[in-house]
N, C-alpha and C positions, 0 to 999 in steps of 0.2 A: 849534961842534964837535958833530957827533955822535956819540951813544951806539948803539951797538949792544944792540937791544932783545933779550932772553933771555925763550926761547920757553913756558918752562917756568913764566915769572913771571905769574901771572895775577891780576887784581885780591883773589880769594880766597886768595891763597896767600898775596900780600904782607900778604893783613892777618891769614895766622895767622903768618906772622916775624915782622911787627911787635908781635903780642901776646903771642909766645913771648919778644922781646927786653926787652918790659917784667915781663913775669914774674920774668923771672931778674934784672933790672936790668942787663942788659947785659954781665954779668963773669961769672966760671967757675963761676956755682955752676951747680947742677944745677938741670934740667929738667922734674925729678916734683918738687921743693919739696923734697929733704932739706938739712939746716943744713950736714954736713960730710960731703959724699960725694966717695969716692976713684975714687969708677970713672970715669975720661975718655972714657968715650962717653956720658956723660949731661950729663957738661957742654956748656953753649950753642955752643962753633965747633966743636967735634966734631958735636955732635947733630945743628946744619944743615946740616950736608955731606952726613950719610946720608938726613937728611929730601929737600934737595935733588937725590939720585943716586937715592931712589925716587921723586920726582914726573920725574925724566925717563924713567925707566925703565917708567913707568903713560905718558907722554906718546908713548914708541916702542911700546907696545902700545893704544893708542885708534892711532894713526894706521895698524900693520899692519891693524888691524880695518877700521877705516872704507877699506882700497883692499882689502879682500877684500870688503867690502859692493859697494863701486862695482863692483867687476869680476864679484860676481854678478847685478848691477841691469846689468851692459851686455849679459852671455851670456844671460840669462834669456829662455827663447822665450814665457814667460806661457802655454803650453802643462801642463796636467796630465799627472804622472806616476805611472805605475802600476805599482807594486813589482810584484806579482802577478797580470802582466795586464789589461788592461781591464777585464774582466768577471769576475764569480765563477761559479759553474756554473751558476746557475738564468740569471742574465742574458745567457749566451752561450746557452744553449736558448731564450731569449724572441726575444732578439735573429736567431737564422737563422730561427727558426722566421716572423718578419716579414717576410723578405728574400722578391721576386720569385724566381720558375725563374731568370728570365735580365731581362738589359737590350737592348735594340734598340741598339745604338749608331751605326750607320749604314747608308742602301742606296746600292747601287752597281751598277756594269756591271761583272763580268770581262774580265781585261784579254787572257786566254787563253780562254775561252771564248766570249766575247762575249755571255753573260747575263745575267742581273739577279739577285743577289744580296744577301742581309743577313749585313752584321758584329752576331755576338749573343756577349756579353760574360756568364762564369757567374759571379753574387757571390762573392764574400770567396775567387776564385782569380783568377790569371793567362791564363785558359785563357778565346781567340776562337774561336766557330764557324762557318763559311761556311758560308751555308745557303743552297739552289740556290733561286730562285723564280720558276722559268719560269711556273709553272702556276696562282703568285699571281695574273697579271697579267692573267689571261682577261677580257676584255671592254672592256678599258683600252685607251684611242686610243695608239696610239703617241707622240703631241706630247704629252699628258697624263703617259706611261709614262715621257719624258725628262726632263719636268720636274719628276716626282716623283725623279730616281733622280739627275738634274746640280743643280739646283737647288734640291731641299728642299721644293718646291710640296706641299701637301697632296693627300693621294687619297683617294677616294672612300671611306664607312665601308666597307660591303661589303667592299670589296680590301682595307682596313685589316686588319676583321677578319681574310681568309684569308692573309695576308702573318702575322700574330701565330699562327695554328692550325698553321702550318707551320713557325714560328720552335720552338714548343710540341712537336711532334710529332718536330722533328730533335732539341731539348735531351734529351726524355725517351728517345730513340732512345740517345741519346750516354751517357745518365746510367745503363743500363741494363747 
């Protein structure tokens, strides 16, 4: 035959019944130790029944808790969150005040013009600038000029640098 195990019953519980039932010796008296007590909720089968309907009642609130843990241990991005911001005011001043003019973020040929061109990206906005760079490219072999602009090939410092003074001079143009 099995018994159906009661979920409530934990090895610490049964041993405060069991020493609540020798307490009292098993029959009606009362529970705090009085000799001739009328009040029936302190007698021993009343008493365990309200003792018993709070240990389930602590047992359905440990178990809402522990799936409100779990369900914030499964959403949790382990990302930092900021009431007020990232930054307080001195550290947004520190912080642009670090930040490059602009970012290089790619060259290219126009698909309408047919010239060499850079994609320049302004920090902490949305905002791309197409920057014309015909006149970057003076002295650059044309098979050099395609496989810097198709393929990513390095170019020469020189060109590097005027490809960057022109990137400089259209952001400061734009920012003006």
């Amino acid at each position: 035959m099995t018994t159906k195990s009661l979920k409530w019953l934990t090895p610490k519980r049964k041993a405060q019944l069991l020493q609540l039932f020798v307490d009292t010796e098993g029959k009606d008296l009362c529970v705090y130790g009085e000799a001739n007590c009328l009040e029936p909720s302190h007698h021993y089968e009343y008493y365990i029944e309200h003792l018993i309907s709070n240990w389930k009642l602590d047992d359905r609130e440990q178990a809402k808790f522990d799936c409100w843990l779990e369900r914030q241990a499964m959403h949790q991005s382990g990302e930092a969150r900021y009431r007020a911001g990232r930054f307080g005011s001195i550290g947004s001043e520190v912080f642009h005040s670090q930040q490059p003019l602009f970012y290089l973020e790619a060259l290219g040929i126009s698909g309408i013009t047919f010239t060499p061109y850079a994609d320049v990206k302004l920090p902490s906005s949305l905002m791309h600038l197409h920057v014309d760079l015909t006149s970057g490219f003076q002295g650059v072999s044309k098979n050099r000029k395609r496989k810097a602009l198709r393929h990513g090939k390095p170019l020469p410092d020189r060109t590097q640098a005027e490809i960057m003074r022109i990137c400089f001079q259209a952001v400061r143009a734009y920012l003006r």
